[in-house]
Structure formats: structure tokens, C-alpha cells
HTML snippet that shows the backbone in 3Dmol.js (N, CA, C, O; Angstrom):
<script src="https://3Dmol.org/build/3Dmol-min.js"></script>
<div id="view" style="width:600px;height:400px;position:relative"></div>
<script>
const pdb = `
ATOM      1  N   UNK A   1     115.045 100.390 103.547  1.00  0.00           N
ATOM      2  CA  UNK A   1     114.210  99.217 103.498  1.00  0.00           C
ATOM      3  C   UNK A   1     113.842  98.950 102.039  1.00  0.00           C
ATOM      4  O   UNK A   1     113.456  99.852 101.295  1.00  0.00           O
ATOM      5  N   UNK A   2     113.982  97.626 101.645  1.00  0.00           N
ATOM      6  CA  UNK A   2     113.708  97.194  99.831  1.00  0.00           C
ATOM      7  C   UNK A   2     112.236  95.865 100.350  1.00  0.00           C
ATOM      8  O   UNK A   2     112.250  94.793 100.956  1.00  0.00           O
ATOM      9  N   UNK A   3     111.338  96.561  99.819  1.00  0.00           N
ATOM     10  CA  UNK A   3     109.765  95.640  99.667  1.00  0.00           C
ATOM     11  C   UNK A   3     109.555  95.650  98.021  1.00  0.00           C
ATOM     12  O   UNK A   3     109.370  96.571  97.225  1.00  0.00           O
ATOM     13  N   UNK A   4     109.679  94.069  97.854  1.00  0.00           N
ATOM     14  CA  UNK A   4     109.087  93.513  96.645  1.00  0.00           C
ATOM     15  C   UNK A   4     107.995  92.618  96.827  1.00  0.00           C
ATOM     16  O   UNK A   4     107.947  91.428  97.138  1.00  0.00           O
ATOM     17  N   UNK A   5     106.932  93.668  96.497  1.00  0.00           N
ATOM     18  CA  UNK A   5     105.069  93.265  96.277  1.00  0.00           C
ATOM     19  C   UNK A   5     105.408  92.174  95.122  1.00  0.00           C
ATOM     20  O   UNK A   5     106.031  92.218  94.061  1.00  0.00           O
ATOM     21  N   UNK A   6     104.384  90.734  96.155  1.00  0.00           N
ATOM     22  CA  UNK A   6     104.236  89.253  95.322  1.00  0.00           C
ATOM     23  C   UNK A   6     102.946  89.782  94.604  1.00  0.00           C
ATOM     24  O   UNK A   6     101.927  90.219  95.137  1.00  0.00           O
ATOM     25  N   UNK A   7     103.248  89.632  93.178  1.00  0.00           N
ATOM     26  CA  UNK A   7     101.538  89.381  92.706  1.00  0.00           C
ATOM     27  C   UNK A   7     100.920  89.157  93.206  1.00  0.00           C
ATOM     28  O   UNK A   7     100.370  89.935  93.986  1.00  0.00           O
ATOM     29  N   UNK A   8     100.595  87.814  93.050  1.00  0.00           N
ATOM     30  CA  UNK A   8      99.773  86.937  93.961  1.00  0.00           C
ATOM     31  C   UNK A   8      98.830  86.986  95.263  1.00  0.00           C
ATOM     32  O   UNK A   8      98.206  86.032  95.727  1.00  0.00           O
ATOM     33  N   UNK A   9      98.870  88.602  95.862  1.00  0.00           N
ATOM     34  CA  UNK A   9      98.105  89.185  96.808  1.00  0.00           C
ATOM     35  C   UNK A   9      97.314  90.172  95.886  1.00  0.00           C
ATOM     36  O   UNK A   9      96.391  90.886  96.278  1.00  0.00           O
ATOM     37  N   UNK A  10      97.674  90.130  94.934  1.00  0.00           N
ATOM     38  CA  UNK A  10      96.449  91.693  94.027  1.00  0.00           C
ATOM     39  C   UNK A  10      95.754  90.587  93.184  1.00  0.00           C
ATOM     40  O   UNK A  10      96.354  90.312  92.145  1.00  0.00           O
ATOM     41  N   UNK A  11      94.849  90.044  93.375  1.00  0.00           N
ATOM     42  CA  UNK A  11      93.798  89.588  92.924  1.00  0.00           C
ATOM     43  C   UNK A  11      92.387  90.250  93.381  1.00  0.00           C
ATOM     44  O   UNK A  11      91.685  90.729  92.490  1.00  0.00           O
ATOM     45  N   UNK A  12      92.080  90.285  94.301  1.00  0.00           N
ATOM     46  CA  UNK A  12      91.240  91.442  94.601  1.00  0.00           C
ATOM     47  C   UNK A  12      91.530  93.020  95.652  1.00  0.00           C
ATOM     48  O   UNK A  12      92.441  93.375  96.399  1.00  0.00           O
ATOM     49  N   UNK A  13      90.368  93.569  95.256  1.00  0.00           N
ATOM     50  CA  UNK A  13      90.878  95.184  96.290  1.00  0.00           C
ATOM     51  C   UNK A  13      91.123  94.876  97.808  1.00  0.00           C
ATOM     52  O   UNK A  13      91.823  95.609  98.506  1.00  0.00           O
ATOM     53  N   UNK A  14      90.454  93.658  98.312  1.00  0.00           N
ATOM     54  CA  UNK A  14      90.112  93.385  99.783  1.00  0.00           C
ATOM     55  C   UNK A  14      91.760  92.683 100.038  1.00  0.00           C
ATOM     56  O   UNK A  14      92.717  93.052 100.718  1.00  0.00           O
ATOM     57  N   UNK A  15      91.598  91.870  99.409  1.00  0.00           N
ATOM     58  CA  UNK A  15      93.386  91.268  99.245  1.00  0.00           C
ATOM     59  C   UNK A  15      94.476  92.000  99.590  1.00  0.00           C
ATOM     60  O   UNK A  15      95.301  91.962 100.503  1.00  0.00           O
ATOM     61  N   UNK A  16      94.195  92.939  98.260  1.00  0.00           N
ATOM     62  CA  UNK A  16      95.386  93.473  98.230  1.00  0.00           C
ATOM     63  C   UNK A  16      95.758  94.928  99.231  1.00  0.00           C
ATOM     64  O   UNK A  16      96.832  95.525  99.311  1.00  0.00           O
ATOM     65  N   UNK A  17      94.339  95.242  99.988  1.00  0.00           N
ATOM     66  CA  UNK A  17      95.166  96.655 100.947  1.00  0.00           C
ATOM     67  C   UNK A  17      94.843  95.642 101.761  1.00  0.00           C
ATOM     68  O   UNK A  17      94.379  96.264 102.716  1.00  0.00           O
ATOM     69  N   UNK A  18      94.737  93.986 102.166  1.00  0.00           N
ATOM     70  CA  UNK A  18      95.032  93.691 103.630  1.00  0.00           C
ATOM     71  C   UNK A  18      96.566  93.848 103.596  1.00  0.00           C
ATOM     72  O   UNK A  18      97.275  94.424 104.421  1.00  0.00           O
ATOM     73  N   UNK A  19      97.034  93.019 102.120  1.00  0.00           N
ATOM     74  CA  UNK A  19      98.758  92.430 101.961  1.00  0.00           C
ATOM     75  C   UNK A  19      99.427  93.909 102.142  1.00  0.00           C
ATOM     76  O   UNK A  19     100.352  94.116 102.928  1.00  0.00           O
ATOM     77  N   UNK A  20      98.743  95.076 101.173  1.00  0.00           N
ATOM     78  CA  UNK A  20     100.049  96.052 101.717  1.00  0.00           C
ATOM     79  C   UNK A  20      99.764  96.598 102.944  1.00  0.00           C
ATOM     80  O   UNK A  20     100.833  97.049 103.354  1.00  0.00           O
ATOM     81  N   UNK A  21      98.583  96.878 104.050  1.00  0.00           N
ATOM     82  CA  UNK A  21      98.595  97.371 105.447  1.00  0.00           C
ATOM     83  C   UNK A  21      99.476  96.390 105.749  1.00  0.00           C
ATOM     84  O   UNK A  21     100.126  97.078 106.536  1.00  0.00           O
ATOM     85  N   UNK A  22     100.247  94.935 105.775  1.00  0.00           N
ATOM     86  CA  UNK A  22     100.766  93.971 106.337  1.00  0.00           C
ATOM     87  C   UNK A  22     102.595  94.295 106.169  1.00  0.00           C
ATOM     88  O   UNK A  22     103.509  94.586 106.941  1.00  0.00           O
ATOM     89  N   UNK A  23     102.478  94.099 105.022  1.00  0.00           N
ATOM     90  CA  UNK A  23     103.722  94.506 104.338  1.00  0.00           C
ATOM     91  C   UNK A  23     104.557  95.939 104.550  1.00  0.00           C
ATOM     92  O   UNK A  23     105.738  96.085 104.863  1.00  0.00           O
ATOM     93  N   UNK A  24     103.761  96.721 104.333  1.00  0.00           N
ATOM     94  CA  UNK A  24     104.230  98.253 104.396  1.00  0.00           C
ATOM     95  C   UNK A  24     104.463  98.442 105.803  1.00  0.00           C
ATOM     96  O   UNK A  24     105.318  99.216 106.234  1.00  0.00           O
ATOM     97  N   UNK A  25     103.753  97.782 106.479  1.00  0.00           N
ATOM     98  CA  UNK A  25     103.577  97.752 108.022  1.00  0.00           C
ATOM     99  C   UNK A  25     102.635  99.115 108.112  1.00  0.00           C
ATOM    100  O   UNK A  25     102.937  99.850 109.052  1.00  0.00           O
ATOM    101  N   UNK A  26     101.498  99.579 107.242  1.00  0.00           N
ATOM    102  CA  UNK A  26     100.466 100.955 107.588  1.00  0.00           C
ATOM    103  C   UNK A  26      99.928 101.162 108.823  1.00  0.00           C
ATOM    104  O   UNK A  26      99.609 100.221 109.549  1.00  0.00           O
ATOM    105  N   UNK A  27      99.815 102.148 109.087  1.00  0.00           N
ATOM    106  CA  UNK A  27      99.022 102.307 110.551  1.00  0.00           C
ATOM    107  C   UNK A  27      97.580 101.742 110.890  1.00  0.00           C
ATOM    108  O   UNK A  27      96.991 101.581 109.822  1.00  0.00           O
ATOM    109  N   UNK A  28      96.876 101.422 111.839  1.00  0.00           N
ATOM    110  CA  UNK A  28      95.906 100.656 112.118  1.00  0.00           C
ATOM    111  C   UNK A  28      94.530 102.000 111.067  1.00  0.00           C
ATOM    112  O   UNK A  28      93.808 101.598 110.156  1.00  0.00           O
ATOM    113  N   UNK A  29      94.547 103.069 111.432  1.00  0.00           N
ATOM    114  CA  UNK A  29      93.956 103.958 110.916  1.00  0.00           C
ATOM    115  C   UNK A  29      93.978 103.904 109.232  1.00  0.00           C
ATOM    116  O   UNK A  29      93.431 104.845 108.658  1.00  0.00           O
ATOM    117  N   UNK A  30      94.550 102.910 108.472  1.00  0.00           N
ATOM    118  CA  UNK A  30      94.690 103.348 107.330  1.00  0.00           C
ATOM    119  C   UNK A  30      93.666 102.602 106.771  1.00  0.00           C
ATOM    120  O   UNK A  30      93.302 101.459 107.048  1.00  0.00           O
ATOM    121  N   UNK A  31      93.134 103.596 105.732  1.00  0.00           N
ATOM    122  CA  UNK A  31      91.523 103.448 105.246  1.00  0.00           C
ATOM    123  C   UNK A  31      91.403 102.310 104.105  1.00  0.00           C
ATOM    124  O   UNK A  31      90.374 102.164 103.446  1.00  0.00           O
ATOM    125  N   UNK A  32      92.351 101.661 103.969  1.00  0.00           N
ATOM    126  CA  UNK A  32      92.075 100.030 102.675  1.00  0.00           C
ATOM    127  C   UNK A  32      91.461 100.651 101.285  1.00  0.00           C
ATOM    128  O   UNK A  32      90.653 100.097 100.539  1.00  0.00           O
ATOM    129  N   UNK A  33      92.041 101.918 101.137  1.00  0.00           N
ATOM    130  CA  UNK A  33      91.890 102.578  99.753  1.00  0.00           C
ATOM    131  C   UNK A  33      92.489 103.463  98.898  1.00  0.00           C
ATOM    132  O   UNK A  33      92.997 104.451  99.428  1.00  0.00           O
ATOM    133  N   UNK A  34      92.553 103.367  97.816  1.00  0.00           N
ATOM    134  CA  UNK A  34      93.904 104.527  97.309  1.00  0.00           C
ATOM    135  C   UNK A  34      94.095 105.771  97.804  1.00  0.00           C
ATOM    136  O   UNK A  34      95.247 106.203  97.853  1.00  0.00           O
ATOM    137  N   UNK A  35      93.088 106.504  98.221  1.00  0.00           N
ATOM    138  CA  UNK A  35      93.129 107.632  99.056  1.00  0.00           C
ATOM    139  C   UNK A  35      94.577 107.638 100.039  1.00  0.00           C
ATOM    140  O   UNK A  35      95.608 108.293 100.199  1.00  0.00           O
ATOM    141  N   UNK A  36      93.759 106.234 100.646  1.00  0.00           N
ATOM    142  CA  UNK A  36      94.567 106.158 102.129  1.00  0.00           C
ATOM    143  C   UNK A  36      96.293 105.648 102.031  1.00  0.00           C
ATOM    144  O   UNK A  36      97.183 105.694 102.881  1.00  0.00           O
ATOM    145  N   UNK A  37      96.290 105.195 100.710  1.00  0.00           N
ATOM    146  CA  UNK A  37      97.424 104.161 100.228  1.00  0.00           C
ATOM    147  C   UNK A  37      98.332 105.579 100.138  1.00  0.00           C
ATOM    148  O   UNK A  37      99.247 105.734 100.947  1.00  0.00           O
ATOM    149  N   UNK A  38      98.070 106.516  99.213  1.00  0.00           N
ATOM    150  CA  UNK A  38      98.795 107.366  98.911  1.00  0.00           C
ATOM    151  C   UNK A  38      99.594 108.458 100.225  1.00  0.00           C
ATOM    152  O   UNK A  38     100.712 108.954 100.364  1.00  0.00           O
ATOM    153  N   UNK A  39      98.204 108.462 101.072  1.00  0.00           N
ATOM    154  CA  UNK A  39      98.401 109.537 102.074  1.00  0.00           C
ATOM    155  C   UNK A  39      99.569 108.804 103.322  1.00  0.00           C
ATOM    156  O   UNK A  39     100.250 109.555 104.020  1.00  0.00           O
ATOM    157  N   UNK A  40      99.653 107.398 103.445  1.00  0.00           N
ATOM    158  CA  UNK A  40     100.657 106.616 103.811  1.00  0.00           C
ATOM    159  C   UNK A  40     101.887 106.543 103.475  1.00  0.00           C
ATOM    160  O   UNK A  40     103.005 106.477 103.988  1.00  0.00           O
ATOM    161  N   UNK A  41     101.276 106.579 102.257  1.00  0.00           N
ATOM    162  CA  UNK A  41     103.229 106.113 100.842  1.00  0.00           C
ATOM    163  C   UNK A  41     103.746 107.882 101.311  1.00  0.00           C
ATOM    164  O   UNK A  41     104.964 108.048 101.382  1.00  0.00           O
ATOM    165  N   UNK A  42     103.121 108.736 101.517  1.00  0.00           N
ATOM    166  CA  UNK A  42     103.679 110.029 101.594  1.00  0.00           C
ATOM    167  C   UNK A  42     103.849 110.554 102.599  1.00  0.00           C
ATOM    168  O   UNK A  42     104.178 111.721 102.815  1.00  0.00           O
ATOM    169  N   UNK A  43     103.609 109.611 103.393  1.00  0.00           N
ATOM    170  CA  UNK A  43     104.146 109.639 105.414  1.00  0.00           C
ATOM    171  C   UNK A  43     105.381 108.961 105.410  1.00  0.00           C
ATOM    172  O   UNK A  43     106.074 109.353 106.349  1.00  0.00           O
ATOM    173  N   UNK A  44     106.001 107.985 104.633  1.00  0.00           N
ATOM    174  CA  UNK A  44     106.874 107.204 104.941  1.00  0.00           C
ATOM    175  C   UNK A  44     108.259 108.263 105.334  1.00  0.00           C
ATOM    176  O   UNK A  44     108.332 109.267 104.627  1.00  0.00           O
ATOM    177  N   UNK A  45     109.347 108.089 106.414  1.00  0.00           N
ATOM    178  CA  UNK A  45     110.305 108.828 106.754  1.00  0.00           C
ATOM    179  C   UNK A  45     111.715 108.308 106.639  1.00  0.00           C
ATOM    180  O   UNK A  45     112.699 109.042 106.736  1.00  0.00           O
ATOM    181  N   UNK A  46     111.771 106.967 106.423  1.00  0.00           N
ATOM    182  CA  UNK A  46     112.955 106.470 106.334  1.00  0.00           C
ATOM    183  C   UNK A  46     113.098 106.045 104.804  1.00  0.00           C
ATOM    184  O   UNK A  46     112.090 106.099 104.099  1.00  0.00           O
ATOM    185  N   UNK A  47     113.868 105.779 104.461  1.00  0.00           N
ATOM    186  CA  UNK A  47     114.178 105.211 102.655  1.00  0.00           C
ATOM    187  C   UNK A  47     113.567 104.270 102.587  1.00  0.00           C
ATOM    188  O   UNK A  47     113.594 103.344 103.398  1.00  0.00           O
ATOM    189  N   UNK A  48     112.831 104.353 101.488  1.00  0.00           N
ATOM    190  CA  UNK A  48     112.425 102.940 101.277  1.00  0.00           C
ATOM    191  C   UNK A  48     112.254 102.955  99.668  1.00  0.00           C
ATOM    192  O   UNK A  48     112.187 103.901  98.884  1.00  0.00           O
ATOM    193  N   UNK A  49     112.204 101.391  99.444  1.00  0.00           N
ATOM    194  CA  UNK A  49     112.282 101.286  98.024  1.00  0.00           C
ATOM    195  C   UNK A  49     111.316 100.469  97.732  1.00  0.00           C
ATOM    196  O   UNK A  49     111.627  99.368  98.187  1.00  0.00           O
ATOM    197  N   UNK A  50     110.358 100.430  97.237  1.00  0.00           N
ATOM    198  CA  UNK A  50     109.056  99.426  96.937  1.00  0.00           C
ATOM    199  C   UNK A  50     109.204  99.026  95.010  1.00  0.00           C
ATOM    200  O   UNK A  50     109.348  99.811  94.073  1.00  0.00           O
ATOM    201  N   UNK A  51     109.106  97.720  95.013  1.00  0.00           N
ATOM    202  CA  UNK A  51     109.327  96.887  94.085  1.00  0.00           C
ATOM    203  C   UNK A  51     107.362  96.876  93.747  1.00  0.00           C
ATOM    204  O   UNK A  51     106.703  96.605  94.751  1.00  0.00           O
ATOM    205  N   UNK A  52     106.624  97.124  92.564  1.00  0.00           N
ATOM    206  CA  UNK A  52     105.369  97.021  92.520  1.00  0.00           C
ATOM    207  C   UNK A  52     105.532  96.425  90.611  1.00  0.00           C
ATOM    208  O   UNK A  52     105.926  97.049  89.626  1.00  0.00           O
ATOM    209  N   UNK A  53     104.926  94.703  90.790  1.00  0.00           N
ATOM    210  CA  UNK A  53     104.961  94.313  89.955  1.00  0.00           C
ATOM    211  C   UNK A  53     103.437  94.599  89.262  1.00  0.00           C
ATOM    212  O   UNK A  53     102.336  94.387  89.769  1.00  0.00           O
ATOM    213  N   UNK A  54     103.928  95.447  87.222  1.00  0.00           N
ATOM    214  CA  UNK A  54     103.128  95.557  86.793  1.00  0.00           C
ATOM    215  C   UNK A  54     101.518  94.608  86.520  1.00  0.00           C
ATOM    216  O   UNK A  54     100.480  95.238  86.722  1.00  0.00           O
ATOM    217  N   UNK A  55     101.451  93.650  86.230  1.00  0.00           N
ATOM    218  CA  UNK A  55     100.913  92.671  86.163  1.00  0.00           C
ATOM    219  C   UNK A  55     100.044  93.302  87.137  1.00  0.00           C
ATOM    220  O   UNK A  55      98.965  93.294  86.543  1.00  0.00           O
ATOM    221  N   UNK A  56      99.897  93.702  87.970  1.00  0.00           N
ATOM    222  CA  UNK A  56      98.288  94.168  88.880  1.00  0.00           C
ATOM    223  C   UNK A  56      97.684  94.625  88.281  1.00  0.00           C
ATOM    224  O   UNK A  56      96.495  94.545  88.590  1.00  0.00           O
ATOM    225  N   UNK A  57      98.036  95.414  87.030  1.00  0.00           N
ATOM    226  CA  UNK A  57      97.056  96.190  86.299  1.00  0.00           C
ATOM    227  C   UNK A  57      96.578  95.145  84.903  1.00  0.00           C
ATOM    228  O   UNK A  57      96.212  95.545  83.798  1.00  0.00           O
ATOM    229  N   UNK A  58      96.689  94.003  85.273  1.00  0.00           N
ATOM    230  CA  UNK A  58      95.840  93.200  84.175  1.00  0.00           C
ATOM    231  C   UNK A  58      95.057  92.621  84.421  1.00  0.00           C
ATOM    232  O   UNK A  58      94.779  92.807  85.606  1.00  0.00           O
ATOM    233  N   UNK A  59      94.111  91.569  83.732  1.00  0.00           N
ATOM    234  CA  UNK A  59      92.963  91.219  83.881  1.00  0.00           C
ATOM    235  C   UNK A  59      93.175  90.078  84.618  1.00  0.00           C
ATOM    236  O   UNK A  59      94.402  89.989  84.658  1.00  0.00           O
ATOM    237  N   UNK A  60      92.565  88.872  85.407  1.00  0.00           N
ATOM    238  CA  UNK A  60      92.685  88.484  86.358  1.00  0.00           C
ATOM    239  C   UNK A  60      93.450  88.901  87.615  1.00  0.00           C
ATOM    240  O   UNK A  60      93.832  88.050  88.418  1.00  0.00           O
ATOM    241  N   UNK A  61      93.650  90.066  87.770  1.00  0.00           N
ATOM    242  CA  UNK A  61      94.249  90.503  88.852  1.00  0.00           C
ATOM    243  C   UNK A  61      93.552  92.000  89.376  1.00  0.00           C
ATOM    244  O   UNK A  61      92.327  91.941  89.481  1.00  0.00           O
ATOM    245  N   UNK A  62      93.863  92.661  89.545  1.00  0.00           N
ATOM    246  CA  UNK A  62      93.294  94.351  89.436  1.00  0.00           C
ATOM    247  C   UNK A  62      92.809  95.136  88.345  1.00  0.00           C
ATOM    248  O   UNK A  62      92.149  96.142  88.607  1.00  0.00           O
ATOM    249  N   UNK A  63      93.029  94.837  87.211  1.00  0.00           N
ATOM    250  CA  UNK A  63      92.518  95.529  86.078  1.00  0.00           C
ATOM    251  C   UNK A  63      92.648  96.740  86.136  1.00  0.00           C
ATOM    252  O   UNK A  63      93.597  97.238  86.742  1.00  0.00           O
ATOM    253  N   UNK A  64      91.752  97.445  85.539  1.00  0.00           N
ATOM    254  CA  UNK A  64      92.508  99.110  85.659  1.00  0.00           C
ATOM    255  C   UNK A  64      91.972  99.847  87.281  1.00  0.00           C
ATOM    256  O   UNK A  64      91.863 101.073  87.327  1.00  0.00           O
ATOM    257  N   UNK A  65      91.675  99.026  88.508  1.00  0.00           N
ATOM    258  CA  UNK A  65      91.932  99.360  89.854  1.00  0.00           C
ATOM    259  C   UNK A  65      93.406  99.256  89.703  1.00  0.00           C
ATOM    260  O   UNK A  65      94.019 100.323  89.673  1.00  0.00           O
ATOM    261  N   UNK A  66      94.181  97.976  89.587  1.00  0.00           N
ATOM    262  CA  UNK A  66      95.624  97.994  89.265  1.00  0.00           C
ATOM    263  C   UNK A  66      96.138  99.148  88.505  1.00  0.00           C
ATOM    264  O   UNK A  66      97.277  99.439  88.870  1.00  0.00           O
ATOM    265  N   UNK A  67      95.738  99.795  87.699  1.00  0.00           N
ATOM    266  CA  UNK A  67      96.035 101.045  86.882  1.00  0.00           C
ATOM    267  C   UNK A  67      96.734 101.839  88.146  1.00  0.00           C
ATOM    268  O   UNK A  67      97.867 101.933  88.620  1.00  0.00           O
ATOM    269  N   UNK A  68      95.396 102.367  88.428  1.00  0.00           N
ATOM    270  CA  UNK A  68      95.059 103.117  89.140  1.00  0.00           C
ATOM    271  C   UNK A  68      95.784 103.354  90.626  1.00  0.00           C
ATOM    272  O   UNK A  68      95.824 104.383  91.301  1.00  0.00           O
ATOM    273  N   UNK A  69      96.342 102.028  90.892  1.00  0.00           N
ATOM    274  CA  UNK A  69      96.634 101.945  92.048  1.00  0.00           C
ATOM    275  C   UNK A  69      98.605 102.025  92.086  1.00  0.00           C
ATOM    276  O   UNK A  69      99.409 102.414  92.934  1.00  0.00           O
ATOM    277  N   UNK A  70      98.750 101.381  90.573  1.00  0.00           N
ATOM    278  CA  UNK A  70     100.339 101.897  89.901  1.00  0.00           C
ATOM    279  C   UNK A  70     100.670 103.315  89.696  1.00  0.00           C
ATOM    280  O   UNK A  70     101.855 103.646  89.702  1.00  0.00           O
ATOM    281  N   UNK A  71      99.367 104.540  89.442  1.00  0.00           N
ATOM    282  CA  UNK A  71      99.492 105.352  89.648  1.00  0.00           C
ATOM    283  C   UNK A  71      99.960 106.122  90.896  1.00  0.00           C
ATOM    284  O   UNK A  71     100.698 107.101  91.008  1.00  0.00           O
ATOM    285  N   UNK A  72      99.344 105.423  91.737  1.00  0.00           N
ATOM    286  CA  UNK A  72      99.305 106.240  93.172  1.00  0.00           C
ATOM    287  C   UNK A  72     100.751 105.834  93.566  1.00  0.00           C
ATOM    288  O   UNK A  72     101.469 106.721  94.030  1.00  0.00           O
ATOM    289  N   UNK A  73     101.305 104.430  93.409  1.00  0.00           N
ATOM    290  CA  UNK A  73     102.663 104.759  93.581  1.00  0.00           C
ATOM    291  C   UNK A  73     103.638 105.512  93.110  1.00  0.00           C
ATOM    292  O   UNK A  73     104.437 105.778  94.008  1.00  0.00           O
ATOM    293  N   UNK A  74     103.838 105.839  92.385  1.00  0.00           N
ATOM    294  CA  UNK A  74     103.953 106.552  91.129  1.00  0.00           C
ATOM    295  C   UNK A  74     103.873 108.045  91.128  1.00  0.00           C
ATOM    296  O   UNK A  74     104.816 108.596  90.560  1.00  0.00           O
ATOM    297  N   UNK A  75     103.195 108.617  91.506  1.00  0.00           N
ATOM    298  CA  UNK A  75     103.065 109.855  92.351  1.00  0.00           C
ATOM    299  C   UNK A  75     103.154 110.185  93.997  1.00  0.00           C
ATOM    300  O   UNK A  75     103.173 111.220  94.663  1.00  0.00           O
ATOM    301  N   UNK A  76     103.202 108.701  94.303  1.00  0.00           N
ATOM    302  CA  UNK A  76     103.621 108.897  95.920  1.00  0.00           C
ATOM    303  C   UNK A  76     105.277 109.414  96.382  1.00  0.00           C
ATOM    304  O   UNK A  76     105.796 110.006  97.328  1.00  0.00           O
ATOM    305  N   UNK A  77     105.665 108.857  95.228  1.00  0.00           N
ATOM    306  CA  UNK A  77     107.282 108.589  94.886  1.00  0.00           C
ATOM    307  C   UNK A  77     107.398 109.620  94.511  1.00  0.00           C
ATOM    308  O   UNK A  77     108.371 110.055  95.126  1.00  0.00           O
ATOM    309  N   UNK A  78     106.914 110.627  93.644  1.00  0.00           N
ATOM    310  CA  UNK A  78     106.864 112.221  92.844  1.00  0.00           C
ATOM    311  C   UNK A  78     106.666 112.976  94.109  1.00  0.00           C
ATOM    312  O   UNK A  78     107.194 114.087  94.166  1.00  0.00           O
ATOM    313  N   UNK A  79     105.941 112.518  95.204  1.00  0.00           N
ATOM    314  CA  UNK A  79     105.937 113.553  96.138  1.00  0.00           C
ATOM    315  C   UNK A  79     106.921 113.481  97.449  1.00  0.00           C
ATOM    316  O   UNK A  79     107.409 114.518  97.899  1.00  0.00           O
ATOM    317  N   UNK A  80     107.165 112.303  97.988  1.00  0.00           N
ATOM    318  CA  UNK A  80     107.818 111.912  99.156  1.00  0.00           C
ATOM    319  C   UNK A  80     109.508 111.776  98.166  1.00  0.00           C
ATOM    320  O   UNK A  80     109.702 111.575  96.968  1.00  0.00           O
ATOM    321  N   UNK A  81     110.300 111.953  99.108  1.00  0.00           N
ATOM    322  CA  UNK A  81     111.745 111.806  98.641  1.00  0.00           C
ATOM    323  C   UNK A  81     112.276 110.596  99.367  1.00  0.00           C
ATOM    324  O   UNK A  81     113.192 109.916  98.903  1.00  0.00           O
ATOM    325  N   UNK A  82     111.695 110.347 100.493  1.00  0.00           N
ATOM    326  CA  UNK A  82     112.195 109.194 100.834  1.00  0.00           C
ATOM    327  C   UNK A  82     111.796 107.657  99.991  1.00  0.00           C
ATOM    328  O   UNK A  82     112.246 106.525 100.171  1.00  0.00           O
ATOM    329  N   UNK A  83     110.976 108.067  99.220  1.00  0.00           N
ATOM    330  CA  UNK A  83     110.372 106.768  98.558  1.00  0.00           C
ATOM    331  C   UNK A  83     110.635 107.034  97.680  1.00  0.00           C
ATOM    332  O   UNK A  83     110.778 108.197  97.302  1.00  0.00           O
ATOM    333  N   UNK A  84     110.920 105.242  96.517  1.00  0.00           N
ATOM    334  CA  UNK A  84     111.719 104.996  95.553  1.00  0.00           C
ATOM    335  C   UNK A  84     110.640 103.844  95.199  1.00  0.00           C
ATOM    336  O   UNK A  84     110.613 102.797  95.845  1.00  0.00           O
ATOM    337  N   UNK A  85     109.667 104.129  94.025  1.00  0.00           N
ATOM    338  CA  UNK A  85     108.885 102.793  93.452  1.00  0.00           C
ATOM    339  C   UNK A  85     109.551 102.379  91.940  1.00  0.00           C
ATOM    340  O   UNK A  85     109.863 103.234  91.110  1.00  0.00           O
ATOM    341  N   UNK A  86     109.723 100.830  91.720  1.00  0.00           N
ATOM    342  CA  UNK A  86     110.355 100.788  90.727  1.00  0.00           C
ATOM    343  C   UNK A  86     109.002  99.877  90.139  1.00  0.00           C
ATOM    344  O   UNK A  86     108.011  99.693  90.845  1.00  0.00           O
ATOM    345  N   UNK A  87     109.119  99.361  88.787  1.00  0.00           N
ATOM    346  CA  UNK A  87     108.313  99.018  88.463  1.00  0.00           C
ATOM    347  C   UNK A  87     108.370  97.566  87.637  1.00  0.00           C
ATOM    348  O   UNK A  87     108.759  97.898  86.518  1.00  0.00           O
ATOM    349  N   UNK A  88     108.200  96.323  87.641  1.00  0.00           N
ATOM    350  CA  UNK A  88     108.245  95.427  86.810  1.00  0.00           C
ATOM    351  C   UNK A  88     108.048  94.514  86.418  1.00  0.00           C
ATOM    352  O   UNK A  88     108.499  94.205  85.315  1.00  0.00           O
TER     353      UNK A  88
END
`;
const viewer = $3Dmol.createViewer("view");
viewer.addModel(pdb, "pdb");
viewer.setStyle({}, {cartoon: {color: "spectrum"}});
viewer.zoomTo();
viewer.render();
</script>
């Protein structure tokens, strides 16, 4: 599976874990926070490849929550083998 995250949903925190619980397709249980983002991205079982455009981590958009939240992909990908985050 290839998911390329639109900007345009990371303008705020509420935004943006509705767009990825939607997108990622997350479980109803998933907590709308990096905690929960990560502990998801590292459940995933089939291949997947997530497209996460930098630009979240700038100002009108996420700011360094966007940092923060490029991180967690980023190490979700360092831990799960089935996941592939690219970045751009």
C-alpha cells in the first residue's frame, strides 16, 4: 500500500490525527496523539509506504508539533519493517 499525506490536513493537531485515523485507516481505539500514532505505525503488518510531506513542520501548519510528529514517523519506520516513510 503507497499513502501520500496532503498537507493541507496538518494545520492543526485536531485535523491532522482525524486525517491520519482516516487515511491510515487506525483502529477506533487510537488515542489522536503521537503516543498513539507511533504505537499504530508499529502495528502495521502488510507493506506499506507512507509519503509525509515536510512542510508540517513549519509555521502555519504544525510547527515543531510537525517536528515532532516527522519524528515519530521516522522511528516508526526504524522499528517496524513493514513500513517505509519517505520524506518531501
Amino acid at each position: 500500500m503507497q499513502i501520500r499525506l496532503a498537507p493541507e490536513n496538518f494545520k492543526t493537531r485536531e485535523t491532522a490525527h482525524t486525517y491520519l485515523k482516516e487515511i491510515l485507516h487506525l483502529p477506533d481505539y487510537y488515542g489522536r496523539n503521537l503516543d498513539a500514532l507511533y504505537d499504530c505505525l508499529c502495528e502495521i503488518i502488510t507493506k506499506t509506504t507512507i509519503t509525509v510531506p515536510r512542510v508540517i513542520a513549519s509555521d502555519g501548519y504544525l510547527g515543531e508539533y510537525g517536528k515532532t510528529m516527522i519524528a515519530v514517523f521516522h522511528d516508526a519506520a526504524k522499528e517496524n519493517k513493514k513500513l517505509q516513510v519517505n520524506f518531501e
